[in-house]
N, C-alpha and C positions, 0 to 999 in steps of 0.2 A: 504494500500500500504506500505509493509517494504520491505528492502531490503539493500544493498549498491550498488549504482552506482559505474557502472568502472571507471579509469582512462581516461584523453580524451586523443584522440589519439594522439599519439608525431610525430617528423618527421620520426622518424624509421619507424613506421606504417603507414605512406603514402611511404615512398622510398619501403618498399615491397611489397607495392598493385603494382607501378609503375616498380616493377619488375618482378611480375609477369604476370604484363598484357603485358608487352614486349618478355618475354619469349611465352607468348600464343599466342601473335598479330605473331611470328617467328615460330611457330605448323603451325598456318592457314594460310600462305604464304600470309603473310603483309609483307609491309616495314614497317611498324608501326601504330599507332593511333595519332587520331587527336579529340582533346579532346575540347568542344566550353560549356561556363557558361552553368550550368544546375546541375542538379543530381551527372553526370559523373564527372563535375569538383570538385563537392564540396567532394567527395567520396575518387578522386586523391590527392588532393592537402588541403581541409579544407577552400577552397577561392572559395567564391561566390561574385563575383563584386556586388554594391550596385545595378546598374542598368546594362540591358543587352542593348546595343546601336549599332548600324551600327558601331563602332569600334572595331574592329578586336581583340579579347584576345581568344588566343587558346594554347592548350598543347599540344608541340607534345612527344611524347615518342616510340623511335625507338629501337630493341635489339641492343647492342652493345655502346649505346651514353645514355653519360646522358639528362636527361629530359628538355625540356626549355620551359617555359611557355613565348610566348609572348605578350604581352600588352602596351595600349596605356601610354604612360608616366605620365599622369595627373593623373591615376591612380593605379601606381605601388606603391606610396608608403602603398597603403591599402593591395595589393598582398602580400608585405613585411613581413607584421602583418603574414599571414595565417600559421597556424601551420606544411604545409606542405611544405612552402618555402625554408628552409633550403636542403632540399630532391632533389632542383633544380637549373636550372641557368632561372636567369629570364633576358630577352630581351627585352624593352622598345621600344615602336617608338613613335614621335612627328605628330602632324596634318602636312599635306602637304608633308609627307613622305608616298610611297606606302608600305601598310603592308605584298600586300602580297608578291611583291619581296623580302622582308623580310624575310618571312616565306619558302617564296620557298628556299631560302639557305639551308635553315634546312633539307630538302626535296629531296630528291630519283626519278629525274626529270621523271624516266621510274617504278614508284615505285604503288604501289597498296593498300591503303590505310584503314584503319576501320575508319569513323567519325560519332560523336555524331548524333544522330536520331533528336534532338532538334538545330543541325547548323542552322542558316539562310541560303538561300539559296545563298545572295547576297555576303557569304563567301567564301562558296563554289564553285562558280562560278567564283570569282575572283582568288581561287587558280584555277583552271581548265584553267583560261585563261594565267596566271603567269605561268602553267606547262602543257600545252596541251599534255602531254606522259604519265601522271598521270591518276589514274584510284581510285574511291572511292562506301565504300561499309558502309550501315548504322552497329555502333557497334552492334544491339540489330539481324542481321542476321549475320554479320561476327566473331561475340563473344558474343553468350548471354548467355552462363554461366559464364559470367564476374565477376560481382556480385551476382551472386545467390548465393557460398557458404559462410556467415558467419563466420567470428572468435569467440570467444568466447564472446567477450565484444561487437559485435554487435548484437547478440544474446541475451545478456543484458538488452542493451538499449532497443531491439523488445521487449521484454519482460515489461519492463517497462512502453513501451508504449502500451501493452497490459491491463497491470492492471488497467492501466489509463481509459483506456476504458471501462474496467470492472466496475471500480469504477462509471462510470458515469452511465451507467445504472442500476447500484444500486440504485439511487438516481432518474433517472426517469421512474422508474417502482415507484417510490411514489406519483408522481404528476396527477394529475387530466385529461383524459385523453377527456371524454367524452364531447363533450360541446365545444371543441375548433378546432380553424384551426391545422390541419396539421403543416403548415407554425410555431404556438406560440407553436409547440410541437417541431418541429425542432430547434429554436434559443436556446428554452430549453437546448436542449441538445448540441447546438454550445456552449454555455456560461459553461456547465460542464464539457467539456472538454478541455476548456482552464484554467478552475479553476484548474481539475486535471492535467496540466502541459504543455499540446499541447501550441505550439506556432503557429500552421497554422491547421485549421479544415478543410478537403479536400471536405468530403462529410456529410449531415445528412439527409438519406431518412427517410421519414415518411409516409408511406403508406398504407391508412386505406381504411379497405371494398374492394371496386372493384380494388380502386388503387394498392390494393395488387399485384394483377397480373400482372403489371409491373414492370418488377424486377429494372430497374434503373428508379422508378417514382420518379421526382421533387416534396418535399413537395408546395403543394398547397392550396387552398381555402378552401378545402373542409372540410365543420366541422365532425369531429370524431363521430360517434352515437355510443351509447348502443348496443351491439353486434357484433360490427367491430374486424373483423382482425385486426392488426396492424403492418405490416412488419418495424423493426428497423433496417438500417446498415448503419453505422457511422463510422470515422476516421481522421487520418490525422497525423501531425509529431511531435511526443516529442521529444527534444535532437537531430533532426536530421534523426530520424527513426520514420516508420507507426504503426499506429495503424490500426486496420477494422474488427470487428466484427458485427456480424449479429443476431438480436434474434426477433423472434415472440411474440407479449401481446396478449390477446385478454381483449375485454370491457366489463366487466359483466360475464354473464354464456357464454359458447360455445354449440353449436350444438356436437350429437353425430360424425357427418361427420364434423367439423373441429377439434375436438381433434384426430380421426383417421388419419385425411391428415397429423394432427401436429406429432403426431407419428412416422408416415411415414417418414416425413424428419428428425425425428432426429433417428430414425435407420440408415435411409441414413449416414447422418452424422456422424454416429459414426462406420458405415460399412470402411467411407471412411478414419478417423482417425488408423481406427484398420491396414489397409493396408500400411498404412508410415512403411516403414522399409528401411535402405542401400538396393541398390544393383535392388531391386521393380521399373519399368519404370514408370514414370509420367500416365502414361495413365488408369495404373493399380488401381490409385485412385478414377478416375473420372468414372471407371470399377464397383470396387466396390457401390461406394454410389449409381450409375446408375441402379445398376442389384437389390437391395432392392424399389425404386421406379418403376421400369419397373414389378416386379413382382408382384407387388401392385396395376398395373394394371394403374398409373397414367405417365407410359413413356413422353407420347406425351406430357406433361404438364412441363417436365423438359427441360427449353430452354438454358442452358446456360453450358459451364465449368463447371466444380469442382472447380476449383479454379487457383489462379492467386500467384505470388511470389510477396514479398514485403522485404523493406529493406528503402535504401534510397528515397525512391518512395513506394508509395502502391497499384501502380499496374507496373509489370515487370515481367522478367521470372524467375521461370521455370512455364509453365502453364500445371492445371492437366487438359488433355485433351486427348480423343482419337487421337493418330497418334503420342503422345510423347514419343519418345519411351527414353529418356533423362532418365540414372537410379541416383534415389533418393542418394544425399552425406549426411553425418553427416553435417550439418550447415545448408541446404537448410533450408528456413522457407517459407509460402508458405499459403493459406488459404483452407479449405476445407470447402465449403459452397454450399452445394446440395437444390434445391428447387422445390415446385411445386406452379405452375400460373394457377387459371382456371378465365379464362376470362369471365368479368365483375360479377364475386363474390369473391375470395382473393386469397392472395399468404401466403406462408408459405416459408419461407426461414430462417437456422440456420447457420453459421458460426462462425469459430474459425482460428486462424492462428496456425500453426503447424511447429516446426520445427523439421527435420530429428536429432535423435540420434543414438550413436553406434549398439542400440537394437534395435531400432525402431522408436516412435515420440513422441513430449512432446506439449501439449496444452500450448501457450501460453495467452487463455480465459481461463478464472473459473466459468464462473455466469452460472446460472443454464441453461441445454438445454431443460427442462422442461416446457410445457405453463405455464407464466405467468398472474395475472388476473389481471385486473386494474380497476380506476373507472373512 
């Protein structure tokens, strides 16, 4: 892993997320966004409350007004700290004071709203009841290319949290494969990817043999044998951003018919890689790696996407999927990860995260898409 890490982000680089999601929130006939801790917050502002609690901390961001993030007073001096504070006006309230007449000041009482997908509902209900002419629509349908296209330095950081990931499977493709749970092959690989930098591990499927063919199987009981499949996809957040890549082992020698299927998806894969260009509709991805496994005669065995976008979250849009007709920007990053599942004998599943450039796409995986052999 070399490199140099970016810059963190200053308050400049929150005030122009939060003005460009104003400008877009005033495209898609909002009154604005209404931003509740999560993802979305920490993205805006750099401020993620220690805990998320029945007390009201929400961002509104309206075109034409500056931003106010309001929160309950015991803990605005932490808001304070966050690197996007400066970018806002921050509004305090005390217990025994109602928040969301508060909030409703702030608010466009006949106004139509984008709020975070992750609000509580006890939020949202209470604005609703505070402003019964108001009307709300989750960010991830009324703006889901919010976040899909990347700057450069978040691009970076994906990247970094790619190698990371790379790096960790470097490291267990050397370990002992045969002979153990699932389960002590997964913590494995939780523990190497916090070594390699991740602060939070999202997921680590280990799915050997039959388990294969469940593409989201929970590492389990089952001890690994001589001969197994091995489906690997792992990830989670370095610095803030995802990691997720996906690679197939196998244990010992393969069969002629699992080095073909293995084949199979990584043509896939790299059908679906060679397709990222500007301008290309999402769908056309999930097109391509689709039409190398369909004519391979394994269609019905591919159950899932192409792939999913990732960024501050490592699953979010843009999704390669038929009926996306959403054309590919410079920054999207995004994963392409083609499989085949035959049930109760294994899965074969390769991904890599990719993001869109000027020319076309850049792998932000390295490790080999080649089967791997283990012991």
């Amino acid at each position: 892993m070399t490199g140099t890490m970016p810059a963190p982000f200053t308050a400049d680089d929150y005030r122009a997320r939060m003005e460009r999601a104003a400008r877009a929130a005033a495209d898609a006939g909002l009154a604005g966004l209404l931003v509740a801790p999560g993802p979305d917050l920490v993205w805006f502002t750099g401020y993620a409350p220690t805990a998320e609690t029945e007390r009201l901390t929400l961002l509104v961001v309206a075109p034409g007004r500056e931003p106010v993030l309001v929160v309950p007073t015991l803990e605005a001096p932490d808001a304070e700290k966050a690197a996007g504070a400066p970018a806002l006006t921050l509004r305090d309230w005390t217990d025994g004071v109602d928040p969301y007449a508060a909030t409703a000041a702030l608010l466009d009482g006949s106004g139509r709203y984008g709020i975070s997908d992750n609000a509580w509902a006890l939020h949202l209900l209470g604005l609703q009841q505070a402003l019964p002419g108001t009307a709300y629509a989750s960010l991830t349908d009324a703006l889901p290319m919010l976040r899909a296209v990347k700057d450069a330095a978040e691009v970076e950081l994906l990247a970094a949290a790619g190698a990371a990931a790379d790096a960790a499977f470097e490291e267990i493709r050397k370990v002992r494969f045969a002979g153990r749970r699932e389960s002590a092959v997964a913590a494995d690989l939780a523990d190497l990817l916090r070594r390699y930098g991740h602060a939070h591990v999202d997921f680590t499927i280990v799915a050997s043999g039959p388990n294969g063919a469940d593409p989201h199987h929970e590492a389990g009981t089952r001890v690994i044998r001589d001969g197994d499949m091995v489906v690997l996809d792992f990830g989670g957040l370095r610095d803030g951003y995802g990691s997720d890549t996906s690679r197939t082992v196998h244990v010992g020698e393969p069969t002629e018919e699992e080095r073909r299927v293995h084949d199979i998806v990584r043509e896939a894969q790299e059908a679906g890689y060679r397709a990222v260009r500007p301008g290309v509709p999402c769908e056309e991805v999930d097109r391509a790696a689709r039409a190398v496994i369909t004519e391979a005669g394994y269609g019905e065995y591919f159950i899932h996407r192409t792939g999913h976008g990732i960024g501050v979250t490592t699953h979010e849009p843009p999704y390669m999927i038929e009926g996306e007709r959403q054309p590919l920007v410079p920054g999207m990053c995004f994963s392409v990860e083609p499989g085949i599942y035959l049930p109760g004998r294994f899965g074969v599943r390769i991904e890599d995260i990719v993001t869109v450039t000027e020319s076309g796409g850049r792998r932000l995986n390295d490790t080999t898409r080649e089967m791997v052999l283990v012991e």
